[in-house]
C-alpha positions as CSV (number, residue, x, y, z in Angstrom):
1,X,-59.5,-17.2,137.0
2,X,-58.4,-13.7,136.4
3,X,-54.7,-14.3,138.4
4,X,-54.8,-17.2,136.2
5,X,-55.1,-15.2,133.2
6,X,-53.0,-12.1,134.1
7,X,-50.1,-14.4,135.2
8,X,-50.5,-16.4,131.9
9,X,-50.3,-13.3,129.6
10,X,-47.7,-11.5,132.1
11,X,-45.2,-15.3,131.2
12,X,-46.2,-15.5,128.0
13,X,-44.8,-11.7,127.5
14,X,-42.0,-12.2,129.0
15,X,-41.3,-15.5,127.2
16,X,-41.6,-13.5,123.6
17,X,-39.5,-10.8,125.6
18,X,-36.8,-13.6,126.3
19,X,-36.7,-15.6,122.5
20,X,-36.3,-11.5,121.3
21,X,-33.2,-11.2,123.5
22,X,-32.2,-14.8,123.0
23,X,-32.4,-14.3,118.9
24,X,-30.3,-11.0,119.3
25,X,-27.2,-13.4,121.5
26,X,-27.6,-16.3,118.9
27,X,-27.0,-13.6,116.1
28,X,-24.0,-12.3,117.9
29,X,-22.4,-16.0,118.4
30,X,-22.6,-16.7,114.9
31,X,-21.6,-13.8,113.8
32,X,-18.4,-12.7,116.0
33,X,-18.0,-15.9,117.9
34,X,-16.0,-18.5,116.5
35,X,-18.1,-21.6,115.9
36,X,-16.2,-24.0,118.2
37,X,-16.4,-21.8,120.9
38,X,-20.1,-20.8,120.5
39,X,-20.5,-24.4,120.6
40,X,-19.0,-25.3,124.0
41,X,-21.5,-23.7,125.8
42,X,-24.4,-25.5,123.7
43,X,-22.5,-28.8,124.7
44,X,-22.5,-27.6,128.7
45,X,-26.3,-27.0,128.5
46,X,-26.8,-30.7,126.7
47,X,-24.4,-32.3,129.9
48,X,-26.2,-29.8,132.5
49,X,-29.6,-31.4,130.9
50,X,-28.9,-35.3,131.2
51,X,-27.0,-34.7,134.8
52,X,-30.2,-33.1,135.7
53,X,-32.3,-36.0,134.5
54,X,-30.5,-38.6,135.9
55,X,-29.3,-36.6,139.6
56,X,-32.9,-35.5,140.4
57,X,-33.6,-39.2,140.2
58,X,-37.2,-38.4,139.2
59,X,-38.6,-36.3,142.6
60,X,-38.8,-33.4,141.3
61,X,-41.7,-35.3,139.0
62,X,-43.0,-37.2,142.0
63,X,-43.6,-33.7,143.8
64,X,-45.1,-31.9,140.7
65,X,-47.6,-34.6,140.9
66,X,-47.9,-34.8,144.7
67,X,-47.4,-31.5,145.8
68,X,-51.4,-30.8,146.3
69,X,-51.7,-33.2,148.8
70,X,-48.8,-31.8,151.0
71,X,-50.2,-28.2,150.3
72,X,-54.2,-29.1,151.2
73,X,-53.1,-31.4,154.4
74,X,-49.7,-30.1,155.5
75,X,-48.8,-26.5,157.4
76,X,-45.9,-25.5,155.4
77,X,-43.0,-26.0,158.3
78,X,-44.5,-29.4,158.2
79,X,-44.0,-30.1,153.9
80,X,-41.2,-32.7,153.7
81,X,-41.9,-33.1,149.9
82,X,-39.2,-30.5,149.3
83,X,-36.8,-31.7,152.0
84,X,-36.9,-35.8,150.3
85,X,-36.4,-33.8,146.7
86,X,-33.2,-32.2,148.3
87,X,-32.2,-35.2,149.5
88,X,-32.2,-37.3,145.7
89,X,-31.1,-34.6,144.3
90,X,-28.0,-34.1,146.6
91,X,-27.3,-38.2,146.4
92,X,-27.9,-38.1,142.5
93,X,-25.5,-35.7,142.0
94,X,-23.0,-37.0,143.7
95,X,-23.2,-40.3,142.3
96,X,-22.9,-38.0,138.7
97,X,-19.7,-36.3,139.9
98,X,-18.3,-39.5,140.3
99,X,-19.2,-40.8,136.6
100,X,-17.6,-37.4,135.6
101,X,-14.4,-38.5,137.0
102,X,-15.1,-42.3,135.9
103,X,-15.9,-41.5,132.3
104,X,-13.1,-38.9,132.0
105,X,-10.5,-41.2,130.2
106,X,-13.9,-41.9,127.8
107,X,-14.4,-38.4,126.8
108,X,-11.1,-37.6,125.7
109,X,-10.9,-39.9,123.4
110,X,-14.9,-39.3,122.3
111,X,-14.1,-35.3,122.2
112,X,-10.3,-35.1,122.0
113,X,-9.6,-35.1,118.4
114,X,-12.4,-32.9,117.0
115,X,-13.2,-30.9,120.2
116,X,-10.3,-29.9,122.5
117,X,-12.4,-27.1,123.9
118,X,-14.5,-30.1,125.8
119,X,-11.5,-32.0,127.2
120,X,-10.0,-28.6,128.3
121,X,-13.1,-27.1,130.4
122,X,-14.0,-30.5,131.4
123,X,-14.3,-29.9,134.8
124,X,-16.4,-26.6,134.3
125,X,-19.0,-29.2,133.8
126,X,-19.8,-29.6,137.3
127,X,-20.0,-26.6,138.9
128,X,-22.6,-25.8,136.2
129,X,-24.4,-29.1,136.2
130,X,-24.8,-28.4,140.0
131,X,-26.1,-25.1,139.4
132,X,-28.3,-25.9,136.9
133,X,-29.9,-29.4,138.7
134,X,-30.9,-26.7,141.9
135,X,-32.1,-23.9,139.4
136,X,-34.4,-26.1,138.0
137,X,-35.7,-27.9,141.4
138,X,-36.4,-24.6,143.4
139,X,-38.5,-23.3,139.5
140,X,-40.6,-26.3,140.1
141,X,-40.9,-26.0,143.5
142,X,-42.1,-22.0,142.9
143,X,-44.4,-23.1,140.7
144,X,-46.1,-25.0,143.4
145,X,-46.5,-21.9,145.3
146,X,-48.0,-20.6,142.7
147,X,-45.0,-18.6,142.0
148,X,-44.3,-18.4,139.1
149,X,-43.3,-15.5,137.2
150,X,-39.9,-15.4,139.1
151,X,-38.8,-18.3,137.7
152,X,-39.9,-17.8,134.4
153,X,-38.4,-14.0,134.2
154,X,-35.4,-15.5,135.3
155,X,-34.9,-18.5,132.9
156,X,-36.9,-16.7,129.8
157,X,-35.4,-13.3,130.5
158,X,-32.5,-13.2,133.6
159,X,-30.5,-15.9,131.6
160,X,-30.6,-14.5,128.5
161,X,-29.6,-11.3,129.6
162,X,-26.4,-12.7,131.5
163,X,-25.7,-14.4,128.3
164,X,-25.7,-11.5,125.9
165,X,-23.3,-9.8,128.6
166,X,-20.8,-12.2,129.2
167,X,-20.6,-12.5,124.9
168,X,-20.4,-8.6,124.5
169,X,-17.6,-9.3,127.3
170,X,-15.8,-11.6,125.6
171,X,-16.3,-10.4,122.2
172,X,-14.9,-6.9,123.7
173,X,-11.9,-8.5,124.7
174,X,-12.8,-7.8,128.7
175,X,-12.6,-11.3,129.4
176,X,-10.5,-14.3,128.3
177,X,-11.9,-17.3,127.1
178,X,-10.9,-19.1,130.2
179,X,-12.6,-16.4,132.4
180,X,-15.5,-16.6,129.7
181,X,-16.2,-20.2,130.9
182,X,-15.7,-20.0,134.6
183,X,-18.1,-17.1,134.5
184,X,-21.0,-19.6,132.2
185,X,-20.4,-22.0,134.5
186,X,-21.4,-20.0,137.6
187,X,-24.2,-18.4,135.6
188,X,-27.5,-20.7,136.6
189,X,-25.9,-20.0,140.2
190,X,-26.3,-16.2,140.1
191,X,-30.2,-17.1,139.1
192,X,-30.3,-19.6,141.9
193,X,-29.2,-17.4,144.2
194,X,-31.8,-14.9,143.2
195,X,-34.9,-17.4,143.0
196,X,-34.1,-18.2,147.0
197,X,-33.9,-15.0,147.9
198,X,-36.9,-14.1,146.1
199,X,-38.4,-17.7,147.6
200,X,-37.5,-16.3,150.7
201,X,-38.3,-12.5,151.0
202,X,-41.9,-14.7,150.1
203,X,-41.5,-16.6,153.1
204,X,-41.8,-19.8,150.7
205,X,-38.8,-21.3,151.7
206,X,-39.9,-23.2,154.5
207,X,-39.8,-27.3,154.6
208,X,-38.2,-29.8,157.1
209,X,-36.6,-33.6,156.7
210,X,-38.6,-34.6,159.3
211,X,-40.9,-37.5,157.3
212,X,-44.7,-36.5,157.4
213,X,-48.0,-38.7,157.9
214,X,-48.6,-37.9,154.3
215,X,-45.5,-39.0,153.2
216,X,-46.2,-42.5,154.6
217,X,-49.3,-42.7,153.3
218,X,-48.5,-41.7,149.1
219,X,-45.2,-43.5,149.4
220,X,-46.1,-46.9,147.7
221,X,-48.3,-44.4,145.3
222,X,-45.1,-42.0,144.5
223,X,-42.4,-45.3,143.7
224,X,-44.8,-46.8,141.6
225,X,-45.3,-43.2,139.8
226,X,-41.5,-42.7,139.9
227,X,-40.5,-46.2,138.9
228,X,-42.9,-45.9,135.5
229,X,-41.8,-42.2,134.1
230,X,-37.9,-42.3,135.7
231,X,-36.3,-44.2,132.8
232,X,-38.9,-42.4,129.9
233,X,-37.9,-39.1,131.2
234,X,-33.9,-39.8,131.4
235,X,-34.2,-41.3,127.8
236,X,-36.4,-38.5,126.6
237,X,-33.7,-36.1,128.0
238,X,-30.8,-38.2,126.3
239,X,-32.3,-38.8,122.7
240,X,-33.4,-34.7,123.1
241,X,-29.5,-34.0,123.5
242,X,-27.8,-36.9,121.4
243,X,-28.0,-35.1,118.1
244,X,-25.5,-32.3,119.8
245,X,-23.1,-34.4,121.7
246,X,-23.3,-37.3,118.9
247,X,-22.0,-34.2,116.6
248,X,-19.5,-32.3,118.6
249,X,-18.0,-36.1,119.3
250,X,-17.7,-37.1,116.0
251,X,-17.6,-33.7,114.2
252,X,-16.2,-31.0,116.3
253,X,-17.8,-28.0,118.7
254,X,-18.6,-25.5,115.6
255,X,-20.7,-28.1,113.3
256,X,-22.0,-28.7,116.7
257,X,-23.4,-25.0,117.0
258,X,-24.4,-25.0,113.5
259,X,-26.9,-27.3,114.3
260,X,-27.9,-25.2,116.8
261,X,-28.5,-22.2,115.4
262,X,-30.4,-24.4,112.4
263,X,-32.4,-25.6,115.4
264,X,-33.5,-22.3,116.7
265,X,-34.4,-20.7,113.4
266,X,-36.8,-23.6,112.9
267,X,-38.0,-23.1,116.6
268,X,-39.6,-20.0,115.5
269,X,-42.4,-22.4,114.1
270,X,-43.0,-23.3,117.7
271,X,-44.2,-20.1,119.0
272,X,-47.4,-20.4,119.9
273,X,-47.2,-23.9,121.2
274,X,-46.8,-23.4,124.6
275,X,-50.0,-21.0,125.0
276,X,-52.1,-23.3,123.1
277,X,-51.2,-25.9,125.1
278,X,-51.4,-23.8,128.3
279,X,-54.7,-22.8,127.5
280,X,-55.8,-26.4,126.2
281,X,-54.9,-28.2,129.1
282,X,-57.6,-27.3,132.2
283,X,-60.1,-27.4,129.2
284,X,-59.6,-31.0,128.0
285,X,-59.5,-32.3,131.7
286,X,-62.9,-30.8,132.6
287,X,-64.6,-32.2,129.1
288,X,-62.8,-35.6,130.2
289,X,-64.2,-35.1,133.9
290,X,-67.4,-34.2,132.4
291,X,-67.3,-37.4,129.4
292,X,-67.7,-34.0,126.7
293,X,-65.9,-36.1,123.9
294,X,-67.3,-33.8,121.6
295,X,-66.2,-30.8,123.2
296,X,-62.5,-32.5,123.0
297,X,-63.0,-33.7,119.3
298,X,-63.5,-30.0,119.0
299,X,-60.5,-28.5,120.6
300,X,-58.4,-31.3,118.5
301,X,-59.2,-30.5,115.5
302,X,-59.5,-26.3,116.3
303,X,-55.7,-26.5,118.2
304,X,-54.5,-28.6,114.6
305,X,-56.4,-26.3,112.3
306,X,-54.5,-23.2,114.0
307,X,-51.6,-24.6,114.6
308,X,-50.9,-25.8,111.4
309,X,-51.8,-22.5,109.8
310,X,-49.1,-20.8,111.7
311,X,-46.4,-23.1,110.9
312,X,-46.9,-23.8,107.7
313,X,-47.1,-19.6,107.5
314,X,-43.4,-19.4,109.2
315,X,-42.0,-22.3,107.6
316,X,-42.3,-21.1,104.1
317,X,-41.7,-17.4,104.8
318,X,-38.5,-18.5,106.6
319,X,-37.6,-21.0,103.4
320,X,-38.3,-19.0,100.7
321,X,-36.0,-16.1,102.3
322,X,-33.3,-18.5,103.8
323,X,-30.5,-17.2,100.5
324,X,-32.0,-13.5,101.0
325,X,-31.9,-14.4,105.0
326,X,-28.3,-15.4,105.5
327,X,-26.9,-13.4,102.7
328,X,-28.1,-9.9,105.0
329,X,-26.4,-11.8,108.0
330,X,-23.6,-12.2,106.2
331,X,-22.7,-15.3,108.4
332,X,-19.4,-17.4,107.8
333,X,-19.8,-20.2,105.2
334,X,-20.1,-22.9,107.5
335,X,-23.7,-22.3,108.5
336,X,-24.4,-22.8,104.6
337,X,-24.1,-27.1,105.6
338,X,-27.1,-25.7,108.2
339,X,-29.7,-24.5,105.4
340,X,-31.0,-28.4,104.9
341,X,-31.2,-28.8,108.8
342,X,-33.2,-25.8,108.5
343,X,-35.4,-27.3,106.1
344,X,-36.0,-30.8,107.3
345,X,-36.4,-29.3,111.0
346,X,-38.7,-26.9,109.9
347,X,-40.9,-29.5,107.8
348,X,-40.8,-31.7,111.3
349,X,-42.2,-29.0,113.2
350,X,-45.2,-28.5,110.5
351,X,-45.9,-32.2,111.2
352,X,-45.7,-32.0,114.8
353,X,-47.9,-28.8,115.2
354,X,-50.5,-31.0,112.7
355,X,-51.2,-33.4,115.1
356,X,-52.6,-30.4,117.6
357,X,-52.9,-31.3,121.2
358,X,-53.4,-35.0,120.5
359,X,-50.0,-35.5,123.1
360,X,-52.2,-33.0,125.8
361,X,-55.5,-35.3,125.4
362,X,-54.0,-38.2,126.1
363,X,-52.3,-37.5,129.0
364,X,-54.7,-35.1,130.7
365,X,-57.0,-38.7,130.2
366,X,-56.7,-42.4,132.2
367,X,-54.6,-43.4,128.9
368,X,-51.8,-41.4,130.1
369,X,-49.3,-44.4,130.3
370,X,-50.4,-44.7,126.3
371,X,-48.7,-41.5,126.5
372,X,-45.4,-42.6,128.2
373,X,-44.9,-45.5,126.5
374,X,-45.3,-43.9,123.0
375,X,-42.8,-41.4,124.3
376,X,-40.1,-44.3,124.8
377,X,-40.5,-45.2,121.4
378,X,-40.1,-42.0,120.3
379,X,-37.2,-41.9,122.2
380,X,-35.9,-45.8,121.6
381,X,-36.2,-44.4,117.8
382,X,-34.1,-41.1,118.2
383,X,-31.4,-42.4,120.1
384,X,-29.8,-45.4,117.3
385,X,-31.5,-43.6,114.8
386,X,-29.1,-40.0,115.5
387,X,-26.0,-42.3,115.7
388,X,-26.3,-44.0,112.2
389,X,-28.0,-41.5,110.1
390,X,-25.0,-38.9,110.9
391,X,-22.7,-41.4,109.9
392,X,-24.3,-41.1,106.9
393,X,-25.4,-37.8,106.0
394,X,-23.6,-35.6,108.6
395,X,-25.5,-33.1,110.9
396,X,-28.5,-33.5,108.2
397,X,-28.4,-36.9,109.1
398,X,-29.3,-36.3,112.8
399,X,-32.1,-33.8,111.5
400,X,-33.6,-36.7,109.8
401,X,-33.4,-39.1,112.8
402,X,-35.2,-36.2,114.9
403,X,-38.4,-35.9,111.8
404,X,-38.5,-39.4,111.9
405,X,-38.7,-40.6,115.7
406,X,-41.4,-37.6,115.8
407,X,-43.4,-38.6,112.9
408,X,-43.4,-42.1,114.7
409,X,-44.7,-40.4,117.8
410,X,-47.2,-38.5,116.0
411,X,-48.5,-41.7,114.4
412,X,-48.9,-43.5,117.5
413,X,-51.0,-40.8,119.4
414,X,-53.1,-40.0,116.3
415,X,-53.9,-44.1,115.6
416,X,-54.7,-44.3,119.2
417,X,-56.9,-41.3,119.3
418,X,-58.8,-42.6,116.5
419,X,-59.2,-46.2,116.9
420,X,-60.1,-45.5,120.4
421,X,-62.3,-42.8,120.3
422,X,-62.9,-42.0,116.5
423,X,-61.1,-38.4,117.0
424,X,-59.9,-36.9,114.0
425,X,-57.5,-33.7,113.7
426,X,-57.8,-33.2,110.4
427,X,-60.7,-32.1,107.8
428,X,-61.0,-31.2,104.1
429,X,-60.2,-27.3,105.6
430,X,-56.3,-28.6,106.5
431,X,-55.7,-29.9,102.8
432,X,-56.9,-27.0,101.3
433,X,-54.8,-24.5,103.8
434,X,-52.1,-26.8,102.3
435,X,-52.5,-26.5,98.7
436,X,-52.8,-22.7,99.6
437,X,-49.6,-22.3,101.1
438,X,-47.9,-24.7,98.5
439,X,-49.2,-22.7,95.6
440,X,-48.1,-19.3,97.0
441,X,-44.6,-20.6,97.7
442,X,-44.0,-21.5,94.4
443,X,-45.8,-17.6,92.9
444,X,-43.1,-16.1,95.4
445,X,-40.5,-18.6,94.6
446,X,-40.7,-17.4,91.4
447,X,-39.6,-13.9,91.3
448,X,-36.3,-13.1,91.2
449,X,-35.1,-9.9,93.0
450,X,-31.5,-9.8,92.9
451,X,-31.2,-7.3,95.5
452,X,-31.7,-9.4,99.4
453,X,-33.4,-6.4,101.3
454,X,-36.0,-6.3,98.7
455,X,-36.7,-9.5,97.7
456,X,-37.3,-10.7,101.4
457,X,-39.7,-7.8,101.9
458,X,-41.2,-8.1,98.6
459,X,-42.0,-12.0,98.9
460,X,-42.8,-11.8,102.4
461,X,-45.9,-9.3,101.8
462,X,-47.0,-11.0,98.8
463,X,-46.6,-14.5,100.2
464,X,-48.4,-13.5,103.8
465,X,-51.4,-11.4,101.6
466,X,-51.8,-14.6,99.3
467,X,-51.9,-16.7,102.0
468,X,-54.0,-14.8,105.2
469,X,-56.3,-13.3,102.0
470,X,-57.5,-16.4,100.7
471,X,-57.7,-18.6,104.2
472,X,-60.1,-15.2,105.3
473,X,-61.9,-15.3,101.9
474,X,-62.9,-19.0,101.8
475,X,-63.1,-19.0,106.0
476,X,-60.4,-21.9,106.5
477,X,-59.5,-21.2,110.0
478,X,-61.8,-19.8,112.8
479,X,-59.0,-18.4,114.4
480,X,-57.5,-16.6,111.8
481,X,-60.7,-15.2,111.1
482,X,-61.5,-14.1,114.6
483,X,-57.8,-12.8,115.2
484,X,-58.6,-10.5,112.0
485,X,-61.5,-9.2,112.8
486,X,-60.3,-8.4,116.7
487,X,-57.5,-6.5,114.9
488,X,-59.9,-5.1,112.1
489,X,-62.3,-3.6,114.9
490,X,-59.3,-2.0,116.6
491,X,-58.2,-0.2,113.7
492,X,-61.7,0.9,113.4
493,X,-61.8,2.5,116.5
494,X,-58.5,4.4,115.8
């Protein structure tokens, strides 16, 4: 338990570490990097993501769930699990390669009126795709060794850091933008090339083609497990990249970015997520182990009670200050069309970090295809739904498509959850953290400061006092509470 723990706090640090780094790059693109170009490389990563979906052909899922076996009953030179991954992944891609060449006449005339910069680099695509489908294979693969704050220092913090250089490099004038975009497109090789060395110097990299005895026996076990999540996992990867490449299609690279950077303001919501989930999961598959439905009704509604706290915190500080916020930034007016995305993505995330771990019950349970199958719907949802809303209303459009599909998603795992086991996220505490924040948004809202410095500071500290003060006074949140006094008794000691 304590490598457990050191290793989470040591990724979780450097993952806080990375989003600081990756804040300070986004900042740059939008600042000194014009729009179009900025969103080229958001429009490789979409591509890299879908070829990696479809070309690992669902292994690399097969041997995050099988793994164990191989490593209890198998000598590592004696592991094939990693040799068969290689294997799909190597046919996958090549079968991708040749839809790139197939679909090329399609994606000129999808992308060759509002984004040349797509139809130019075109072919950058694959060396990047490549790099990118064997980054992501040898990360899972480390973290079945146990490996795995290599991997994540190298995709949190290593690829951040190469990013940020290669900008300053351009932006400097160093580099062109056609030696700008052979040097992205090699950039998830330079962190391969490091994570098998590092896999190596471990003396991890070790597996053979040779088929194995265990192999035989978990191989009508791993196509039936591969044949249900293959096609959920390549539409979940499509319908999480269609609101990009359904805008830079239809309304150029830069609105394409804009969306972007709307996106990764309102990701700041997210923060905590992945260690409440991290620390959520082993705990809700021991209470469903041991049949402790109260202990899990318990964790449900404690995960949504702090969850929900936090976002509805960020959320309102970030949309109370978003005129103050981008008027300090001074960012070209075209990010002004990315306030509302802002807005509506921000609100989704709220809702989504209401529903607490309800996704991480139900699939550390025997319901877990209830799980999957609510997931295509989300997905069946976002998909049409991101094509014909921005027709309508533009980039704002796909926003709404993306609060809607989730909200659907929600809806699903909470009825579920309730009509199967009477769990409940929610209690009279989460309406009246509600009307809390709601009120001290509209006291802050209120106050007109002319001057942007001040007026963010200003609101922020009366917004954040209004709002921590009264959840403490009237003992809202447990958490909150505890995470005040830990601080409070600190202090003390100082």
């Amino acid at each position: 338990m304590g490598i457990i723990r050191n290793q989470s706090i040591k990724s979780s640090l450097l993952t806080y570490i990375g989003f600081g780094i990756g804040a300070i790059n986004t900042l740059l693109l939008a600042k000194l990097i014009d729009p179009n170009i900025a969103g080229l490389f958001r429009f490789f990563v979409s591509v890299a993501t879908i070829v990696f979906a479809l070309s690992n052909l669902g292994s690399i899922s097969v041997m995050n769930k099988f793994y164990p076996y191989y490593r209890d009953l198998l000598p590592p030179p004696r592991r094939d699990i990693l040799g068969l991954v290689l294997m799909f992944c190597i046919t996958g891609f090549i079968l991708c390669t040749a839809g790139f060449f197939i679909f090329e006449d399609l994606v000129i005339r999808k992308f060759g009126t509002k984004s040349t910069l797509v139809v130019e680099y075109y072919y950058f695509l694959i060396p990047f795709s490549f790099f990118y489908l064997f980054f992501v294979t040898f990360e899972n693969y480390s973290y079945n060794q146990f490996k795995s704050l290599m991997p994540i220092a190298l995709k949190e913090v290593g690829l951040r850091v190469l990013n940020l250089g290669l900008g300053l490099l351009f932006i400097t004038g160093i580099l062109r933008l056609s030696g700008f975009v052979w040097a992205y497109s090699m950039i998830y090789g330079v962190l391969l090339l490091t994570l098998l060395v590092y896999l190596y110097r471990q003396r991890d990299l070790v597996f053979t083609f040779k088929i194995s005895s265990v192999t035989r026996r978990l191989a009508s076990k791993m196509i039936t497990f591969n044949a249900t999540l293959y096609l959920g996992a390549v539409m979940g990867v499509i319908a999480q990249n269609i609101d990009n490449l359904s805008i830079s299609s239809t309304q150029g690279l830069g609105m394409g970015f804009v969306f972007e950077f709307s996106t990764y303001v309102a990701t700041l919501i997210l923060i905590p997520q992945r260690s409440i989930i991290a620390i959520s999961i082993p705990v809700l598959a021991k209470a469903w182990k041991d049949r402790d439905r109260s202990a899990i009704q318990s964790i449900y509604r404690r995960s949504s009670n702090t969850m929900f706290s936090y976002a509805l915190l960020v959320f309102l500080l970030i949309w109370m200050n978003i005129d103050a916020g981008f008027s300090i930034l001074a960012l070209d007016e075209i990010y002004n069309q990315g306030k509302p995305v802002i807005f509506i993505l921000g609100a989704m995330r709220v809702i989504e970090m209401s529903f607490g771990v309800n996704s991480q019950i139900i699939g550390t349970s025997n319901y877990w295809r209830v799980q999957f199958f609510s997931e295509l719907v989300q997905f069946g949802l976002a998909i049409p739904l991101n094509i014909y809303l921005m027709r309508l209303f533009g980039i704002q459009g796909n926003a709404l498509a993306n609060l809607l599909s989730l909200t659907v998603f929600g809806i699903i795992r909470y009825s579920f959850l309730w009509f199967k086991f009477r769990f409940q996220p929610w209690t009279l505490h989460t309406f009246y953290i509600l009307c809390i924040a709601v009120s001290g948004y509209f006291i802050c809202a209120s106050i007109n400061i002319p001057n942007p410095y001040v007026s963010l500071i200003f609101r922020s500290i009366v917004f954040v006092a209004w709002y921590i003060g009264l959840i403490l006074i009237f003992k809202l949140s447990n958490d909150v509470t505890e995470g005040w006094n830990m601080v409070w008794k600190r202090l003390k000691r100082q």
